[in-house]
VEXROGU-341359 format. One line per 4 residues: number of its first residue (from 1); their letters; for each residue x, y, z of C-alpha. Coordinates in pm, 1 decimal. Example, Ala and Ser with C-alpha at 12.3 -4.5 7.8 and 13.67 -1.06 7.14 Angstrom:
1	as	1230.0/-450.0/780.0 | 1367.0/-106.0/714.0
This chain:
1	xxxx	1584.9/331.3/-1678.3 | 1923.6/182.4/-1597.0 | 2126.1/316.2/-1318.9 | 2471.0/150.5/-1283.1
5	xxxx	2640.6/192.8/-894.3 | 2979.2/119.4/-976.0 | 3128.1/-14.6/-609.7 | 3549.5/90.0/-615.5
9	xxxx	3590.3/113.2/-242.9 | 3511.0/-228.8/-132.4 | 3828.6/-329.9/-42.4 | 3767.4/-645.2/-205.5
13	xxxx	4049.4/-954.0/-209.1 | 4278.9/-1004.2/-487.0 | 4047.7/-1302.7/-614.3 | 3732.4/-1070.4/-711.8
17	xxxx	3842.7/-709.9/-875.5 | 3530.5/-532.4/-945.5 | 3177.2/-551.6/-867.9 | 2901.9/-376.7/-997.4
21	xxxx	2529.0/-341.6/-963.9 | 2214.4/-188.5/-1184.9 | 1902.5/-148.1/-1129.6 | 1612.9/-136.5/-1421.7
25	xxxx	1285.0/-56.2/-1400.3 | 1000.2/-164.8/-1619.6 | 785.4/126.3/-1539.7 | 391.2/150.8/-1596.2
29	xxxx	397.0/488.1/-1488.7 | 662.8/771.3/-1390.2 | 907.0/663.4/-1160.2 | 1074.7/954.3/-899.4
33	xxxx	1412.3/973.9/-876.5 | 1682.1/1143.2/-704.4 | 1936.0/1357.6/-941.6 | 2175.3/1120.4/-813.8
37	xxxx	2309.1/833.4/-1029.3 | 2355.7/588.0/-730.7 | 1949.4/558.9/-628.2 | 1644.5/478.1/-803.3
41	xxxx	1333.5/552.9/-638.2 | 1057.0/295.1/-761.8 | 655.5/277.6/-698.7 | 459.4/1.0/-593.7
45	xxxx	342.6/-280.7/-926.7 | 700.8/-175.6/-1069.5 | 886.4/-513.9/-1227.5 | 1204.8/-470.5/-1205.1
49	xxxx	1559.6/-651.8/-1297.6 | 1858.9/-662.7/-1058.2 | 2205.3/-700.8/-1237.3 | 2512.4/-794.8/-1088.1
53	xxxx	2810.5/-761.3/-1261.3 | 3164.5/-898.5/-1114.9 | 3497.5/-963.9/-1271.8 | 3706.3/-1264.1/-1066.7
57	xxxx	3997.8/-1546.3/-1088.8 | 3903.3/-1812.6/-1020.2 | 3538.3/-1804.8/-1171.6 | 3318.1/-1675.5/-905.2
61	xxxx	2994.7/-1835.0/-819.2 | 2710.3/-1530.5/-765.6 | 2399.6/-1532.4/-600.9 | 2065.3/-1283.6/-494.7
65	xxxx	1929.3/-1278.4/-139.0 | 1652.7/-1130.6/-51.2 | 1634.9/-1035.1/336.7 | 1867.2/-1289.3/369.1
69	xxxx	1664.2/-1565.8/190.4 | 1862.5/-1728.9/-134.4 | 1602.0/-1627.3/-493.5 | 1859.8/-1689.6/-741.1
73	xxxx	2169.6/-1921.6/-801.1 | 2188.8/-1898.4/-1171.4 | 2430.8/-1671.9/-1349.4 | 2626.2/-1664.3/-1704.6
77	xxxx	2993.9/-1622.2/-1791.5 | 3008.0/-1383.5/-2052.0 | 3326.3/-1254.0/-2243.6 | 3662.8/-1207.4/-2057.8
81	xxxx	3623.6/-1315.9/-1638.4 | 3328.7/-1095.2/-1670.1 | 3014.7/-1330.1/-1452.4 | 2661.1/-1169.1/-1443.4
85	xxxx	2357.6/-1261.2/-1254.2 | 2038.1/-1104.9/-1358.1 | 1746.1/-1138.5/-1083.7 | 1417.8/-1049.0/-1198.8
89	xxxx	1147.3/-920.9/-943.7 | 823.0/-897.0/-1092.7 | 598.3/-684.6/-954.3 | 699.5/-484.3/-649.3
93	xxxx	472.5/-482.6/-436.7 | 412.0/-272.3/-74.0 | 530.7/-557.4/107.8 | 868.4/-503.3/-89.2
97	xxxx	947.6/-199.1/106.3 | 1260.7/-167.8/218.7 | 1320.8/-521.3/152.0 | 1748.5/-565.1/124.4
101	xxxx	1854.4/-713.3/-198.4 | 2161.0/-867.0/-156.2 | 2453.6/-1035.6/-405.3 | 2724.2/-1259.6/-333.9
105	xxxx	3002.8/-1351.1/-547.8 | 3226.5/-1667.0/-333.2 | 3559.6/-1822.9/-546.5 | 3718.8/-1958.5/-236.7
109	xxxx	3580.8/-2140.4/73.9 | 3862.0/-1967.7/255.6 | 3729.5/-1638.4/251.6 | 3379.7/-1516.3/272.0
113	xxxx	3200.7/-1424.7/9.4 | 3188.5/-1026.5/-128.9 | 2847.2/-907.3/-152.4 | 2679.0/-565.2/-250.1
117	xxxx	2337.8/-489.6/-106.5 | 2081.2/-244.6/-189.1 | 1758.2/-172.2/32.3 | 1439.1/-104.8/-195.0
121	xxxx	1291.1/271.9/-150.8 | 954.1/304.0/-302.8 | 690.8/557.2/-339.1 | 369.5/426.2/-160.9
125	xxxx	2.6/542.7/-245.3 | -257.1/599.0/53.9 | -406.6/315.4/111.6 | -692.1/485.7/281.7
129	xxxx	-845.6/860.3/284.2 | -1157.3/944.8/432.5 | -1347.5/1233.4/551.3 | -1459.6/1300.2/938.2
133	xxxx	-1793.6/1450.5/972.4 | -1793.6/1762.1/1234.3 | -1861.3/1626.1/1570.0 | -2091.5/1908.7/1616.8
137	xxxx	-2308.3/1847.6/1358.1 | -2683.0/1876.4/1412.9 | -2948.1/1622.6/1430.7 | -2959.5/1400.7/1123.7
141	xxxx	-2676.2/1526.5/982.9 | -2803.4/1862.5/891.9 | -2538.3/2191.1/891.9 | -2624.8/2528.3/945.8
145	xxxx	-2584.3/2819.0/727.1 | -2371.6/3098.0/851.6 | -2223.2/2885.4/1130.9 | -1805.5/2740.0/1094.8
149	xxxx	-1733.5/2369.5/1139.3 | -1403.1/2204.4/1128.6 | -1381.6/1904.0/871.7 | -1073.9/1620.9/889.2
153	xxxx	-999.2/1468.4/531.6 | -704.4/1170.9/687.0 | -501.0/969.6/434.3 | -294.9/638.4/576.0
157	xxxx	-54.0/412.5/419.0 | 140.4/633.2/174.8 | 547.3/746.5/162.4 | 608.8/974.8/152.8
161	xxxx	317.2/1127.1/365.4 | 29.0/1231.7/118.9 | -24.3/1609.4/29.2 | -407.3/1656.9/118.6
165	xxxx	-570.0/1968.1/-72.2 | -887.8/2110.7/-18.6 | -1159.0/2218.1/-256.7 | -1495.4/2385.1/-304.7
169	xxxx	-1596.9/2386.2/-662.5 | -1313.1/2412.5/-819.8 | -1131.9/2653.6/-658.7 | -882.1/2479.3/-413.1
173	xxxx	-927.6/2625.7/-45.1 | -596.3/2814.5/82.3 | -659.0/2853.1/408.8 | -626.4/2531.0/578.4
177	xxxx	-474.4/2383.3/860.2 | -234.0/2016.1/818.8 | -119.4/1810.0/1082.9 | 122.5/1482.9/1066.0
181	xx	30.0/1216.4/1295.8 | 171.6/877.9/1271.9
């Protein structure tokens, strides 16, 4: 999935015209996105490639920083003043998470350099549910017919905040009570 975010308003010098940035994702499984052409929502153990496109006179050098930490230096001139830099990030992981991917494209050391950023949304899996037995529960664990007892399933680690169902069989329960907690 390619999803070009073409930057016009960027009130960029005379020296670099246009800049533009897409985002693909290598996807092992479906990847949520918004019906908007300007974001791409990606889950965790997604690879994905960065482009970044820019048209300039004199030949602009370009560059990827992520969080503000240099990854990538290397870019190609291709037809025209057209200069791409493609960054590869294999793997997203949960640590990526709102991680800022940045480019810069320099052709002057009298100005600084323009530079398009992007902050990395994922989807995030629970990384832990578990069920709390009732604290009134009788001795060794034994429950008693015909008598109510309240029962906690909690889920941690996921974004957005898991949907927890509830099931007997296999007919899901209805009547259940949810609370967010963070």
């Amino acid at each position: 999935m390619l999803r070009k975010i073409a930057l016009k308003d960027l009130h960029a010098s005379e020296e670099i015209s246009k800049l533009y940035i897409g985002v693909t994702a290598v996807e092992r499984q479906p990847l949520g996105h918004s019906s908007e052409d300007t974001e791409t929502l990606l889950t965790d153990k997604t690879t994905s490639e960065f482009l970044f496109t820019i048209v300039g006179r004199p030949e602009p050098s370009v560059r990827w920083l992520v969080n503000g930490v240099l990854v990538d230096e290397e870019y190609e001139h291709n037809t025209g003043d057209v200069i791409e830099n493609r960054l590869l990030w294999p793997a997203i992981r949960r640590a990526d998470y709102a991680a800022v991917f940045t480019c810069q494209a320099a052709n002057s050391h009298l100005v600084p350099p323009k530079e398009v950023s992007l902050v990395l949304d994922m989807f995030l899996r629970p990384l832990t549910v578990d069920i709390k037995k009732p604290s009134e529960i009788g001795e060794g664990g034994v429950l008693t017919a015909e008598r109510r007892y309240e029962v906690a399933c909690e889920s941690a680690g996921s974004r957005p905040p898991a949907a927890i169902s509830w099931y007997k069989g296999k007919r899901q329960l209805k009547r259940i009570t949810v609370s967010d907690s963070l």
